[in-house]
C-alpha positions, -999 to +999 in steps of 0.1 A: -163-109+411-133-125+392-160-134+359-172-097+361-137-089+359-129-115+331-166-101+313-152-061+316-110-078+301-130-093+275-154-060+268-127-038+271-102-057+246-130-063+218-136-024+224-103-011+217-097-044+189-128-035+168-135+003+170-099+011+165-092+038+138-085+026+108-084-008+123-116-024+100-113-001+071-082+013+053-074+050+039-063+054-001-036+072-008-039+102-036-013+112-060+002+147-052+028+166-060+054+164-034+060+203-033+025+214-019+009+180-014-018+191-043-038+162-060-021+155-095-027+128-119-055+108-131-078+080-121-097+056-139-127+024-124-110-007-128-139-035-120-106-059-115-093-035-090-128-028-072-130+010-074-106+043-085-073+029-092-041+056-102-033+055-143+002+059-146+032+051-176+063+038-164+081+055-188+105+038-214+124+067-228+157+080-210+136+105-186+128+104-150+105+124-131+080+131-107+045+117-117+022+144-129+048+170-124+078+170-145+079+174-186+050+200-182+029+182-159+025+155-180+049+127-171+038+093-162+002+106-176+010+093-213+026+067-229+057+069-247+085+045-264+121+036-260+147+013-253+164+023-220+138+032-197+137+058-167+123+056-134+087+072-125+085+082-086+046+083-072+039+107-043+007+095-023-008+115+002-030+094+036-049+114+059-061+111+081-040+089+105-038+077+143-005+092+149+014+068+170-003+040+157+007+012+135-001+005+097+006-016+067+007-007+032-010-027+010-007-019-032-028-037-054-011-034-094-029-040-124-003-046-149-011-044-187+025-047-196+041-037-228+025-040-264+039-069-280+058-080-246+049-090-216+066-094-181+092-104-170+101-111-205+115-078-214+101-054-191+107-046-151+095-028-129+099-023-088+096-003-065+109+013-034+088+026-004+101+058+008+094+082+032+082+121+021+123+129+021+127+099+001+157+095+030+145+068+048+129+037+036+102+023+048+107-011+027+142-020+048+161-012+018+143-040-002+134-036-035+107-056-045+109-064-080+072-067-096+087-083-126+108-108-109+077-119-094+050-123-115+044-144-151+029-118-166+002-112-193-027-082-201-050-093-168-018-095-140-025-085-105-001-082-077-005-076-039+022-061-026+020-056+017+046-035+035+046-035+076+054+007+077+058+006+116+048+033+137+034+063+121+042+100+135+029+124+109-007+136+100-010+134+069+017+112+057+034+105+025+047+076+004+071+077-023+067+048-048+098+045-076+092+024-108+112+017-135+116+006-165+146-018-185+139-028-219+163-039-247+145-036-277+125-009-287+089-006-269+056+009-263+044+007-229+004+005-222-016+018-191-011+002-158-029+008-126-028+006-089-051+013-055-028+021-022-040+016+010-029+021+046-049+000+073-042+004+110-030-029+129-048-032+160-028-023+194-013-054+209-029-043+244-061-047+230-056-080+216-036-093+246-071-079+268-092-092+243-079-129+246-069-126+283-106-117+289-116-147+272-094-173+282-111-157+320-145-165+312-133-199+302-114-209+332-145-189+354-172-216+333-148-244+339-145-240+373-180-234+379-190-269+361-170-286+385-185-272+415-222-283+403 
C-alpha cells in the first residue's frame, strides 16, 4: 500500500512538473504601444537568434521616446547620429499567462554596435525591467549594463535572465529602457532582441515529484532486504 502511495507522489509530481503551463515552452513578448497595447514596430529572422527577433535603434541623438510611437511613429525604427544619446523604452506585451504563477524573463540581444565603434568602447547600453506603470521594478532596482558586460564586436550575443516573481495580470507587460552615451559623434546600426517569459515549475510539484521517488527507493530497498 505504502509503494502505491509512493507510485501515485511520484505520478502526481511529474504530472504537475511537466504539463505545467508554460513550464516546457516559453511565450515571446511583442512590441506595443503602451496606450492600447497595439502591436508596433518591426521584426526581422535572425538565424543567430533562432527565429523573429525585435529591430530597434537605440537612439544617439538628444531624443527619448517610446519605441514605435514617438517622432511620428518612427522612433527606435531608424537609425540616426549624435553625440549625447537618449534613451529608447520597449513596451512588450505576454499573453497568455498562469496568473499566480511564477516566471523568468529571459532576453537574448544581438548587438551590432556602432559603425566604426564597438562596445563598451564608446557606446552603452542597459536596461531596466519595469512593470506596465514603469512604477515598480521588476529588476530590484538593478541596472544591468549590456556594455559593462560584454567585449563587444558585429556578431555579440547576450543572455540576460530576470526572476520576475509571481505574476497577477493576464496579459502582462514589460518595459525595457536603453540608452545611449557616446562622446564623439556616431552612427548607430540595427540591433536585435527575442523576449521570453517561461513559467518555473510549482515547488509542490517538484517537492511530490522527488518525495515520490525517493519512496519508491526506500519501498525497493526495503523489499531487497526482505528476499
Amino acid at each position: 500500500m505504502r509503494k502505491l502511495t509512493t507510485i501515485i507522489a511520484a505520478a502526481l509530481g511529474a504530472a504537475m512538473l511537466f504539463t505545467a503551463p508554460g513550464a516546457s515552452a516559453g511565450v515571446i513578448g511583442v512590441t506595443v504601444d503602451p496606450g492600447d497595447n497595439s502591436s508596433i514596430g518591426q521584426t526581422e529572422f535572425r538565424a543567430a537568434l533562432g527565429g523573429e527577433a525585435v529591430k530597434y535603434f537605440i537612439p544617439l541623438g538628444d531624443t527619448s521616446g517610446v519605441y514605435g510611437v514617438d517622432n511620428g511613429g518612427n522612433f527606435g525604427l531608424v537609425a540616426d547620429s549624435g553625440n549625447g544619446g537618449g534613451t529608447l523604452s520597449m513596451y512588450l506585451l505576454f499573453e497568455p499567462i498562469n496568473v499566480g504563477a511564477q516566471y523568468v524573463l529571459n532576453v537574448l540581444f544581438e548587438d551590432l554596435d556602432l559603425e566604426t565603434a564597438n562596445d563598451p568602447f564608446g557606446f552603452f547600453e542597459s536596461v531596466e525591467v519595469l512593470s506596465a506603470d514603469g512604477l515598480t521594478s521588476l529588476s530590484g532596482g538593478v541596472i544591468t549594463t549590456i556594455g559593462g558586460l560584454i567585449n563587444g564586436d558585429a556578431s555579440t550575443q547576450q543572455l540576460l535572465s530576470l526572476f520576475l516573481g509571481v505574476l497577477t495580470e493576464n496579459p502582462f507587460l514589460v518595459r525595457l529602457d536603453f540608452n545611449a552615451s557616446f562622446i564623439s559623434n556616431g552612427s548607430n546600426t540595427a540591433e536585435y532582441l527575442i523576449a521570453e517569459i517561461s513559467e518555473v515549475p510549482t515547488p509542490a510539484a517538484v517537492w511530490l515529484f522527488f518525495a515520490g521517488i525517493a519512496g519508491l527507493s526506500f519501498a525497493g530497498r526495503g523489499k531487497s532486504r526482505t528476499v
